[in-house]
C-alpha positions as a Markdown table, in Angstrom:
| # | Residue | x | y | z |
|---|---|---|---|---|
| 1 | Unk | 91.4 | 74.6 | 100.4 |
| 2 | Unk | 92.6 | 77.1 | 102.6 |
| 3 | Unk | 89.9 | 79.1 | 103.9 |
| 4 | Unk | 92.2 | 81.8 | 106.0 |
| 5 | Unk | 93.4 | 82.6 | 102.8 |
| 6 | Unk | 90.6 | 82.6 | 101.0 |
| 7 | Unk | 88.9 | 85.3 | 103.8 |
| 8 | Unk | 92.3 | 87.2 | 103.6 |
| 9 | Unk | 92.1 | 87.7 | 99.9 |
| 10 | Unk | 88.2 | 88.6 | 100.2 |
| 11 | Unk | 88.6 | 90.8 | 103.1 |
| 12 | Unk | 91.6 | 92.7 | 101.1 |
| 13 | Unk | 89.3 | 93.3 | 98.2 |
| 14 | Unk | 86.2 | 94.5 | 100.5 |
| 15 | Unk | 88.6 | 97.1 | 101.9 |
| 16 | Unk | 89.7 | 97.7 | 98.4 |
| 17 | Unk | 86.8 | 98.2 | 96.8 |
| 18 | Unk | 87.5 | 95.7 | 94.4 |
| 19 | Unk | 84.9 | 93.2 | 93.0 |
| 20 | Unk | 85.9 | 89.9 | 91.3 |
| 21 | Unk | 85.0 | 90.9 | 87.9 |
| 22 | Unk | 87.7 | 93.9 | 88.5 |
| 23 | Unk | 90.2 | 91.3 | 90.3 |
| 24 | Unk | 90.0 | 89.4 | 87.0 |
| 25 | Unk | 90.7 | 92.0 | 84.7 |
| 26 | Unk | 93.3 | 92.9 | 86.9 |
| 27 | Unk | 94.8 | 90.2 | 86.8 |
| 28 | Unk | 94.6 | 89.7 | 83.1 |
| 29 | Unk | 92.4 | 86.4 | 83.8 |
| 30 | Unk | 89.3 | 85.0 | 82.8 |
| 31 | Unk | 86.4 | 85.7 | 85.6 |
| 32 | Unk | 85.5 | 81.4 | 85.9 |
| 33 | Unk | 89.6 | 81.6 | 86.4 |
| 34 | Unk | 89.7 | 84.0 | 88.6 |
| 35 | Unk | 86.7 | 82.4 | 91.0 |
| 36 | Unk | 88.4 | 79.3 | 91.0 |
| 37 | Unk | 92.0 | 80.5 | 92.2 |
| 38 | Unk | 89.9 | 82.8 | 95.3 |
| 39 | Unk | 88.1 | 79.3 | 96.1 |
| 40 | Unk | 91.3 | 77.3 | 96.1 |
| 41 | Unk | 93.8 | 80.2 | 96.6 |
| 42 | Unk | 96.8 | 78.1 | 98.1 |
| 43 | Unk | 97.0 | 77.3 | 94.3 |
| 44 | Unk | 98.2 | 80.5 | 93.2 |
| 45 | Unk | 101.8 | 80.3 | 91.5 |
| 46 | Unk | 104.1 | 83.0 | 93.0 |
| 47 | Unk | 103.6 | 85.2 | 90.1 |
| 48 | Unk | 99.8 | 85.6 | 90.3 |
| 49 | Unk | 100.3 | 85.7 | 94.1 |
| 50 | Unk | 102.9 | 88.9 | 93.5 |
| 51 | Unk | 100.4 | 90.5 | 90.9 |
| 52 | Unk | 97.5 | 89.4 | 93.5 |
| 53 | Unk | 99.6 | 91.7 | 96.5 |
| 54 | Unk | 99.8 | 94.5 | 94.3 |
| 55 | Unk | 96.9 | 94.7 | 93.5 |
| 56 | Unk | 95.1 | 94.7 | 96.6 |
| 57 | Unk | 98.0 | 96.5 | 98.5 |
| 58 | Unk | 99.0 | 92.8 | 100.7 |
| 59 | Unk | 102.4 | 92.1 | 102.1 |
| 60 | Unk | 103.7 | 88.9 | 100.1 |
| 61 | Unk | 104.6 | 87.5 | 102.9 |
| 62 | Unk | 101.8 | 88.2 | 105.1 |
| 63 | Unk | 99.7 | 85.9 | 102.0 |
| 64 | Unk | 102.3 | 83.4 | 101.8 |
| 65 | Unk | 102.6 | 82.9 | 105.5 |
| 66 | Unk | 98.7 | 82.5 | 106.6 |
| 67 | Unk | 97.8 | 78.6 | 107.2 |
């Protein structure tokens, strides 16, 4: 588990706004789905990780990049 990436994605949706039950709709998942891909976020495939930048206004490569 990554945590840097996992406090990246969290800190985005703080400044965002956005709550995990909005992250999941967003993101046309389920909300148990959605809490398990922010716990284990290095996990993502690159399509959810695209929609995921989008969404909370992230570079892609700033995400893919953090270790």
């Amino acid at each position: 588990m990554n945590q840097k990436l996992k406090g990246q994605i969290e800190y985005a949706m703080l400044k965002n706004k956005i709550n995990k039950k909005q992250l999941a709709s967003y993101m046309n998942m389920s909300y148990p789905t959605m809490l398990s891909k922010i716990e284990s976020a290095d996990t993502l495939k690159i399509s959810e990780a695209v929609r995921l930048c989008r969404i909370l206004d992230i570079e892609l490569t700033e995400l893919l990049t953090i270790k």
